[in-house]
C-alpha positions in Angstrom: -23.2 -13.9 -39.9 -21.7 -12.3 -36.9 -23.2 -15.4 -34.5 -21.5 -17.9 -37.0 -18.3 -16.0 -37.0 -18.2 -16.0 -33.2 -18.9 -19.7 -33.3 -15.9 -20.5 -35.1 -13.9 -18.6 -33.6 -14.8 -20.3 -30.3 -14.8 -23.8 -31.6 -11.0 -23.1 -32.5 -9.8 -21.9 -29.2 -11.7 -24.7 -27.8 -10.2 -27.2 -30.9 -5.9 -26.4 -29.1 -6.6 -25.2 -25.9 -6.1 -26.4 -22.5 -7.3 -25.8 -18.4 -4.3 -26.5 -16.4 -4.5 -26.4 -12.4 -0.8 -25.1 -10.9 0.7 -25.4 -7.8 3.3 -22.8 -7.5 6.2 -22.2 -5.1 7.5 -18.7 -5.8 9.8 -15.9 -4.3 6.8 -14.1 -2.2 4.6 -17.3 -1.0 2.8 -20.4 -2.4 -0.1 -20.3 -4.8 -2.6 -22.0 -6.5 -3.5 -21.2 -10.3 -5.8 -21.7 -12.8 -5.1 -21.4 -16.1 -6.0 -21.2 -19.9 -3.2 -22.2 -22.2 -3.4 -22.1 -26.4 -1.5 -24.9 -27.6 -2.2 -25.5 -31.3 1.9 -25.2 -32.0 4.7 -25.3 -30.0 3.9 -21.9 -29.2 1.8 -21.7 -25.8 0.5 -18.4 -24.3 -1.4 -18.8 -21.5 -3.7 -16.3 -18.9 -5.2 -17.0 -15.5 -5.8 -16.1 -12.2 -3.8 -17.5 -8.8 -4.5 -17.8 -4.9 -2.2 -17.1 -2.3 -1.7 -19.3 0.4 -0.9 -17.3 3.6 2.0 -19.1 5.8 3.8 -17.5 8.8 7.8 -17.3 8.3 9.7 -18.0 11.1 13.7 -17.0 10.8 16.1 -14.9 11.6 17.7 -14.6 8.0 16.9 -10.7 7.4 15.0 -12.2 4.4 13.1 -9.0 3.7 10.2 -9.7 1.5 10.7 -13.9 0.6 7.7 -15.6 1.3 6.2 -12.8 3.5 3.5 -11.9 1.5 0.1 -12.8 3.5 -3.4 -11.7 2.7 -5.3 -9.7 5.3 -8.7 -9.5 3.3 -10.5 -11.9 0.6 -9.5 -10.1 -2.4 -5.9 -9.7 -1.2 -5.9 -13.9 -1.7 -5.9 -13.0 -5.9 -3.5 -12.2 -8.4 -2.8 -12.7 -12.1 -0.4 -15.5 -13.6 0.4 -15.0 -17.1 3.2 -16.4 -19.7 4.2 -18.5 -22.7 5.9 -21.7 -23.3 7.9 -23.0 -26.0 7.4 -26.5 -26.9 10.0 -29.2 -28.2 9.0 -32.7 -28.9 11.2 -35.2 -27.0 9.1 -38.5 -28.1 5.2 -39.1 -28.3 4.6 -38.3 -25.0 7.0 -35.9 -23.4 7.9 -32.6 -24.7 10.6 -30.2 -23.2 9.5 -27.0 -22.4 11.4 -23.2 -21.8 9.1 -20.6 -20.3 8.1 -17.4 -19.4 6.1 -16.8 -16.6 4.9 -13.6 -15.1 2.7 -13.4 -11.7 1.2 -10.5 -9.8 0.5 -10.0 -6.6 -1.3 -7.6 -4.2 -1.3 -8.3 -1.2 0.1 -7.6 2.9 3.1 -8.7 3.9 3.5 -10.7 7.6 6.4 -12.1 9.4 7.5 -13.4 12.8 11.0 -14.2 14.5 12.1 -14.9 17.6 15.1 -13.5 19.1 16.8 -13.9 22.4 16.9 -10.5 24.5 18.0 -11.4 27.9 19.7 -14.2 30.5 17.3 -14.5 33.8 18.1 -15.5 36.9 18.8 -19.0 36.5 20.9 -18.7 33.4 17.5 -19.7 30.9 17.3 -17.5 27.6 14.4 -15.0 27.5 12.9 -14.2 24.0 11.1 -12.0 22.4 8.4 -12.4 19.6 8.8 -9.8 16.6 5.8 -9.6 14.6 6.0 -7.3 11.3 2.8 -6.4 9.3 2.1 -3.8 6.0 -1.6 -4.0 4.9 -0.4 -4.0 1.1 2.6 -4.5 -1.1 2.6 -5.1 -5.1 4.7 -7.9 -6.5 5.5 -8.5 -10.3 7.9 -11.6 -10.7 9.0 -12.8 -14.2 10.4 -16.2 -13.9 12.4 -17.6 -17.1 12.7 -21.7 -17.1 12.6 -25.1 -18.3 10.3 -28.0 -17.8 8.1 -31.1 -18.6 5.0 -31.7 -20.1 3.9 -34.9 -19.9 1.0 -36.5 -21.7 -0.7 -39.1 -18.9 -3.7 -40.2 -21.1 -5.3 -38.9 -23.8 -6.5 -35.8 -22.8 -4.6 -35.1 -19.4 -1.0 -34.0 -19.0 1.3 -33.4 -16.4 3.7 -29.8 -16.1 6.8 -29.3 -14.6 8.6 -25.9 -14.2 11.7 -24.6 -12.8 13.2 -21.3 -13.3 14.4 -18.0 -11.8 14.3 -14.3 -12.8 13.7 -11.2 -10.6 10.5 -10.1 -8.2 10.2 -6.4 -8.8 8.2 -5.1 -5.4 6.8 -1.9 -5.0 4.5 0.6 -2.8 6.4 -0.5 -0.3 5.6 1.2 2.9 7.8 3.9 3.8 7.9 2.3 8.2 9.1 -1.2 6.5 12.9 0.2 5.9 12.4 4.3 6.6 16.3 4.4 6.3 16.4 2.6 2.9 13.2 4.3 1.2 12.2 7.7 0.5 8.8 8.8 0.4 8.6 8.8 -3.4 11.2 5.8 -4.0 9.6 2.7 -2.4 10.1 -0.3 -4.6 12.9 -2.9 -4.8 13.6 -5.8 -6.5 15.0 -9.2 -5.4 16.0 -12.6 -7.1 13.1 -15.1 -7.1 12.7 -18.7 -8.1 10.0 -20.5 -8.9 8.5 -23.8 -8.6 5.7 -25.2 -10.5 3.5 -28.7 -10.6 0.4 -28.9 -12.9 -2.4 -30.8 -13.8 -4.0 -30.0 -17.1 -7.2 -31.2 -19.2 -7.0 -30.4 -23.3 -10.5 -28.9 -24.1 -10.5 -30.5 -27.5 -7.2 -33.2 -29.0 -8.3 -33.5 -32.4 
């Protein structure tokens, strides 16, 4: 009884759920996702797991944690992505969606920038190279949007996010700012935005 109750629980899930594969642009770095989304009804909550994409940042725009965040160790690459859409029919195949999407991250933070420090001899600009690193830094960001989802055949589909919210950072280290954070009061939080592309498969479309 218990075997056959499992079963159809599972054969449900499987019956209005989908895999989708994201590529997100967000405040602390790029990403890549995969995801499980229930979408029986308009209402679509979905769970997954992400990996970061580490990229050097060259500026000089005091951007203090925007994508800096770079993993120094394998499990540093992985996070958690988690949300829920709502979906509104616009015809067949295209619906409209607004979202909520929530993504953390644990990872070290790494940036470079080059600034000019001296005038030789015969007039040519001497710089220097500035290289910041912290080992680890947590990251929640909770993105609120709208989008597309677009149905390509009959059982793959195309998303499209864009939104903004806030990236709430904490455990920062206390030698990243020591005259902005005390000991006990190391966190911040910073506007974000966040770009998403996805490809997705539905598991089951009856």
């Amino acid at each position: 009884m218990l075997c056959l109750s499992f079963l159809c629980v599972t054969n449900l899930f499987a019956q209005h759920s989908s895999i989708v594969f994201n590529f997100n642009d967000v405040h602390v770095g790029r990403n890549v996702s995969l995801l499980y989304k229930f979408n029986k009804s308009k209402h679509q909550p979905y769970l997954g797991i992400k990996y970061h994409i580490n990229s050097l940042v060259h500026d000089n725009q005091n951007n203090v944690h925007k994508n800096r965040f770079y993993a120094f160790n394998f499990w540093q690459h992985f996070g958690i992505q988690g949300g829920y859409n709502y979906k509104y029919p616009l015809n067949d195949n295209v619906n409209l969606i607004g979202f909520y999407d929530n993504q953390l991250t644990f990872s070290g933070s790494r940036s470079e920038a080059i600034f000019p420090v001296a005038i030789g001899d015969n007039g040519e600009v001497l710089y220097i190279l500035d290289v910041i690193e912290f080992k680890e830094i947590k990251a929640m960001e909770q993105n609120f949007g709208l989008g597309l989802e677009v149905d390509l055949t009959y059982n793959l589909f195309l998303d499209l996010k864009f939104g903004g919210g806030i990236a709430y950072i904490w455990d920062i280290p206390f030698e990243y700012a020591p005259g902005r954070f005390f000991a006990s009061d190391r966190h911040t939080w910073e506007f974000s935005t966040l770009f998403t592309v996805g490809l997705g498969i539905k598991l089951n479309n009856k």
